[in-house]
N, C-alpha and C positions, 0 to 999 in steps of 0.2 A: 569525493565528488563535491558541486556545489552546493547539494542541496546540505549533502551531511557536514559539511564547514556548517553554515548558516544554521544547522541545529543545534549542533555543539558550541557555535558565538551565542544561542539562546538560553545557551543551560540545559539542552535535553543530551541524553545518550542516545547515538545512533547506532546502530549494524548495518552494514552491510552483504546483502547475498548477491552472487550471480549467476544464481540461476532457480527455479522455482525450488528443484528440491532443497536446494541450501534454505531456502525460504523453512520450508518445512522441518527441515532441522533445528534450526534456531527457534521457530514459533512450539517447538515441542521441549525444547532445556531452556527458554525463557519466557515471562510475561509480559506482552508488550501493549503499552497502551495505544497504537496506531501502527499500521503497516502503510508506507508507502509502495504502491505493488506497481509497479513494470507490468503493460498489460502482455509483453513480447519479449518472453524471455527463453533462454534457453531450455533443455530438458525438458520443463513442465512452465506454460505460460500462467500468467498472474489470472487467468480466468479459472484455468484447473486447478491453481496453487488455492483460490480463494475457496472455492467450492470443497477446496480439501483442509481447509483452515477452520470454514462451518463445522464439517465435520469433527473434527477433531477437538473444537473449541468449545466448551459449555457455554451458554451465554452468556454470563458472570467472568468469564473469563477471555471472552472471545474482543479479540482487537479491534478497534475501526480500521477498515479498510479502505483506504482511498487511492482509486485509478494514477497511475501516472501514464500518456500514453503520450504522443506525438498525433495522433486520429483524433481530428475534430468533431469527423460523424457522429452524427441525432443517432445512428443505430450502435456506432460502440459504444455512444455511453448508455443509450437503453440497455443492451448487452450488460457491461457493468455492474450497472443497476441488480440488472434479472438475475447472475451468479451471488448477492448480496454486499457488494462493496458498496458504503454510505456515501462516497463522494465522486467526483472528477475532476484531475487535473491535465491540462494540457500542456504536453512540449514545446515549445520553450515557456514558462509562466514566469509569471511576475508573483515576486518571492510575497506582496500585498495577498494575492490568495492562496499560498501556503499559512499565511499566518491566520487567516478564516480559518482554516483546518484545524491551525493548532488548537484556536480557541474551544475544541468543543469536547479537547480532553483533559 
């Protein structure tokens, strides 16, 4: 994708999942310091994948998670918010506010 080119041209390691449960499976055999989450995804969307990542994640060990969503709505990203993901990012974005993101891991 273009996000995970543009992280690997930063220096970071990316993963790629498609669909929530993959999410969960990699967030359980890896420690990942940022989840870009899909809020519309298959199997298990990024709102039950996050609330199941809380779960699952001690706080010391628990990722930032930040929205990717294509929904501009004041209520998806309150939504967001209320399941515990720190940030929002909208589809299509300007890669300027992905690199906000980077800066807070």
């Amino acid at each position: 994708t273009v996000i995970t080119a543009y992280l690997e041209k930063l220096g970071y390691t990316a993963e790629v999942a498609h669909d929530g449960l993959e999410v969960l499976d990699l967030v359980r055999a890896h420690k990942f310091d940022l989840i870009l989450m899909d809020c519309h995804m298959p199997l298990l969307d990024g709102f039950e994948a996050t609330a199941k990542i809380i779960e699952l994640c001690p706080p010391d060990r628990r990722p930032r998670i930040v929205a990717l969503t294509a929904s501009a709505l004041k209520e998806d990203h309150e939504r967001c918010i209320q399941v515990g993901m720190q940030d929002y990012l909208t589809k299509p974005f300007i890669l300027i506010f992905l690199n906000k993101v980077l800066n807070y891991i």
